[in-house]
C-alpha positions as CSV (number, residue, x, y, z in Angstrom):
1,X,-3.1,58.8,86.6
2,X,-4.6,56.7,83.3
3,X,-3.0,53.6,82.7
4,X,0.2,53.3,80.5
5,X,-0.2,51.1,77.9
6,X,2.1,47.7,78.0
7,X,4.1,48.7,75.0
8,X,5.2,52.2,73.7
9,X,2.5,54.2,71.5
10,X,3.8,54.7,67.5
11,X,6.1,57.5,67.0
12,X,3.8,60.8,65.6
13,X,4.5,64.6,64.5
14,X,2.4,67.5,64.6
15,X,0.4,67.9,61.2
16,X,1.1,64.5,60.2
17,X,-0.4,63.1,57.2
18,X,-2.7,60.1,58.8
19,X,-4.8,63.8,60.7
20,X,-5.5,65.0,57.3
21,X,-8.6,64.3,54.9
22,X,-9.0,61.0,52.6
23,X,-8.3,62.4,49.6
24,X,-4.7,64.2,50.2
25,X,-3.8,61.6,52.8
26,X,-4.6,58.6,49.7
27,X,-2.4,60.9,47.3
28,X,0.4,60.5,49.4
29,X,0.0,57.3,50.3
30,X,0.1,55.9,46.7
31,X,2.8,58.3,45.9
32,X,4.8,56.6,48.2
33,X,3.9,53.4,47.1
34,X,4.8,54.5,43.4
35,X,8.0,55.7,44.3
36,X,8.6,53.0,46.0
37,X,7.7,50.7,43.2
38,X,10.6,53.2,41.6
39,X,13.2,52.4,43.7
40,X,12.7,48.2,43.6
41,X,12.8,48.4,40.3
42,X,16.5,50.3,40.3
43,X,17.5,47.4,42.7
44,X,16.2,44.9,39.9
45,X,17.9,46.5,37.2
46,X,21.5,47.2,39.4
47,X,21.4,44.0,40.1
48,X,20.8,42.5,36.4
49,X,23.2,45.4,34.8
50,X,25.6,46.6,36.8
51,X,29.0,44.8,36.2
52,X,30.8,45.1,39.8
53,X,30.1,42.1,41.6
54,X,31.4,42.6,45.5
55,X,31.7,40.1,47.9
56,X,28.3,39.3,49.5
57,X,29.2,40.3,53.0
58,X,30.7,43.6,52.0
59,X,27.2,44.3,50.3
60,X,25.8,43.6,53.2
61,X,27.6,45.6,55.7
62,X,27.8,48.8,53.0
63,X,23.8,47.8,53.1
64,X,23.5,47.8,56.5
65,X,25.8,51.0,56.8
66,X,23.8,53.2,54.8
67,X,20.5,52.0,56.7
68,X,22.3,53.3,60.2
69,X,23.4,56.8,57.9
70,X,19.6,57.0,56.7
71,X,18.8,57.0,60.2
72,X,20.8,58.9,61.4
73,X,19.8,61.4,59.2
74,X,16.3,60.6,60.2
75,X,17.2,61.2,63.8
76,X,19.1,64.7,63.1
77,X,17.0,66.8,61.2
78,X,13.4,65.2,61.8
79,X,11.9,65.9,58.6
80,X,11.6,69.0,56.5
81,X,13.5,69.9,53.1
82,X,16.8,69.3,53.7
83,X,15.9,65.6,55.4
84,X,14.1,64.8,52.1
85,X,17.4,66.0,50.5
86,X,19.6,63.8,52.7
87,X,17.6,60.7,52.4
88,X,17.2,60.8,48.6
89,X,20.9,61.1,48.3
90,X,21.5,58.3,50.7
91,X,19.2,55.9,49.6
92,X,21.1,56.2,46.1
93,X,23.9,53.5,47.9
94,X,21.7,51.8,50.0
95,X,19.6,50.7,46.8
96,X,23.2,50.0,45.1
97,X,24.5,47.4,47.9
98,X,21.4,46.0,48.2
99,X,21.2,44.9,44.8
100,X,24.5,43.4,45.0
101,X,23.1,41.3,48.1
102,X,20.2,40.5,46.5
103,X,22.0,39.8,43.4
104,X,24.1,37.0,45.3
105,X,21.4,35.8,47.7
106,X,19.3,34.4,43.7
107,X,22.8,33.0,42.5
108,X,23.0,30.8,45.6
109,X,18.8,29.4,45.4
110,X,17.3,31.8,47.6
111,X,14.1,32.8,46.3
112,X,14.1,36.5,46.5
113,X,12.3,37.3,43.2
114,X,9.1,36.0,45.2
115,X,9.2,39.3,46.2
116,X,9.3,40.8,42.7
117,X,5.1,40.2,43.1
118,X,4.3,41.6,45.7
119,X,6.5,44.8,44.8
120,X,4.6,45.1,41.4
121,X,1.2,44.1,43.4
122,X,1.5,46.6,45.7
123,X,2.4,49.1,43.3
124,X,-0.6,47.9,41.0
125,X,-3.3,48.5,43.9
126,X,-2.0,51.8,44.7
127,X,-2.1,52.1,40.5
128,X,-5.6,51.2,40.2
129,X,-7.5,51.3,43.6
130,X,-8.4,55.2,43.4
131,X,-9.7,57.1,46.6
132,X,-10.3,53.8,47.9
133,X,-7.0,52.8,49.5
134,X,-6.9,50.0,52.1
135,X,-3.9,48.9,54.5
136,X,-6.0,45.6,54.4
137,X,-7.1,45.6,51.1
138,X,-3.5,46.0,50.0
139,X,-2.7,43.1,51.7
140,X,-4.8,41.0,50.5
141,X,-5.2,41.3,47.0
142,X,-1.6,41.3,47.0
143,X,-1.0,38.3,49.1
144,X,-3.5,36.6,46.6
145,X,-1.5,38.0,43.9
146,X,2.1,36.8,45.4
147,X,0.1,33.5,45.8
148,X,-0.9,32.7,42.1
149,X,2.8,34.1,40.8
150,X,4.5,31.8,43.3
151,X,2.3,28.5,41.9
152,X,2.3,29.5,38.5
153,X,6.0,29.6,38.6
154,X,6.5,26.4,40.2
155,X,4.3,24.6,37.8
156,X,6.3,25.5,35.3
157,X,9.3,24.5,37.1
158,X,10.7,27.6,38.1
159,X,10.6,26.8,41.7
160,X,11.3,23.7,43.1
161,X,8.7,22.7,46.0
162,X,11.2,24.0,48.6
163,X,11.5,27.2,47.1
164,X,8.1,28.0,46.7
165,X,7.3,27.3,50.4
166,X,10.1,29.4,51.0
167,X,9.5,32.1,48.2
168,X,5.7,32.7,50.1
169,X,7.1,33.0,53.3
170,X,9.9,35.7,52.4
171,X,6.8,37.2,50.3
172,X,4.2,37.4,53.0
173,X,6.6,38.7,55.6
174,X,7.9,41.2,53.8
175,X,4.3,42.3,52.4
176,X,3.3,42.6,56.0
177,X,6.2,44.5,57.0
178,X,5.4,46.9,53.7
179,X,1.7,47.4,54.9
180,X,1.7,47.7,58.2
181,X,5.4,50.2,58.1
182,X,3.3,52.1,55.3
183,X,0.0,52.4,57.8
184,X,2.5,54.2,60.8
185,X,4.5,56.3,58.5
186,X,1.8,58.5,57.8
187,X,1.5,59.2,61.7
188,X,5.4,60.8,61.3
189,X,5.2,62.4,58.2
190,X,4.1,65.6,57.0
191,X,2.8,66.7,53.7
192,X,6.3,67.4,51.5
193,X,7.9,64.9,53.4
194,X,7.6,62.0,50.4
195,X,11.1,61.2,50.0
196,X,11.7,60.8,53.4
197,X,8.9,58.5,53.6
198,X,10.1,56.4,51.0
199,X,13.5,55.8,52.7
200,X,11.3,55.3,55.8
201,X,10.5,52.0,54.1
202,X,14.3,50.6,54.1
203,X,15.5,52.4,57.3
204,X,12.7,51.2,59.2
205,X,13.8,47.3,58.6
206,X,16.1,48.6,61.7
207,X,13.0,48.8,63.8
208,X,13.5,45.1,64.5
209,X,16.6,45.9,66.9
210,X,15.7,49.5,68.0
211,X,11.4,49.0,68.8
212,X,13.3,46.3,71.5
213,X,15.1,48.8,73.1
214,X,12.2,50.8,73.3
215,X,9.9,48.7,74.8
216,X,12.6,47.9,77.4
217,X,13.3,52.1,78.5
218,X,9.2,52.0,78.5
219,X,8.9,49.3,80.8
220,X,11.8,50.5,82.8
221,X,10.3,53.9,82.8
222,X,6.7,52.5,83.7
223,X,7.7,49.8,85.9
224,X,6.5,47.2,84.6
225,X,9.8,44.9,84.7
């Protein structure tokens, strides 16, 4: 019997994306970064236009609540047209309360445009990089981008020292969430599945609570607790 590995192996589908060649499987990757470059800046611009101002918690819990719907969705149908459907019209709300949040979160000092960088950073490698498309590359230059736009602002005193420390930290994290969710979406998705794999990039924030529960029914399954 081979030897189970300590923690479960990523999620994948038959025909996935990641088993295809380097050129269709780059297209989709920066189409998926380009779209969601999109969708941040529709949260940008709700939350700098949009006159309804709701109670933070409220934006976070209708936030929150359409990340459960999305996967849900995810969950039911698995993929295919009328998943891509689903989570394009459910991600519509779920960019909505989050801009509200975010829109709240920079009125009380927390630094979330930090992460305005690294959206456009990302979105500019995926731009400009070609057929030569790297999870780490990606990461870096960005994180080196993030770096100088976080300094630059606070030397001309658009961050206090605090904030800065702070604005890099909510930037890198998130960057290595967007990479490394970006590198095991592909294993799950199929060609046609691009809106789906853009909503894979807020629904999967969930992954936090759930990948816990799976390592747990592994171990339980495996015996190793």
């Amino acid at each position: 019997m081979p030897i189970q590995p300590y923690f479960p192996e990523p999620l994948t589908v038959s025909e996935n994306v990641s088993e295809a060649k380097h050129r269709p499987r780059v297209a989709f990757i920066r189409k998926v970064v380009g779209w969601h470059f999109s969708t941040s800046a529709a949260v940008v611009a709700m939350a700098l236009g949009f006159p309804m101002k709701m109670a933070p918690e409220w934006a976070f819990i209708g936030f929150l609540a359409c990340l459960i719907g999305l996967t849900l969705v995810r969950r039911a149908f698995d993929g295919g047209k009328t998943e891509n459907i689903l989570s394009t019209s459910a991600l519509l709300p779920t960019l909505f309360f989050l801009s509200q949040w975010f829109e709240w979160l920079h009125r009380t000092g927390v630094p979330v445009v930090a992460l305005v960088p690294v959206v456009f950073g990302t979105g500019l490698y995926a731009l400009l990089c070609g057929n030569d498309f790297s999870y780490i590359g990606m990461f870096v230059l960005t994180g080196a981008f993030e770096l100088v736009a976080v300094v630059t602002a606070r030397v001309f005193g658009y961050f206090t020292p605090t904030s800065a420390w702070l604005g890099l930290v909510l930037g890198s994290a998130f960057l290595f969430y967007f990479s490394y969710d970006l590198s095991m979406l592909v294993k799950r998705r199929r060609f046609g599945e691009g809106a789906a794999a853009v909503a894979d990039l807020y629904r999967d924030l969930l992954n936090f609570t759930t990948y816990t529960v799976r390592v747990y029914l592994h171990w339980r399954r495996f015996r190793f607790i």
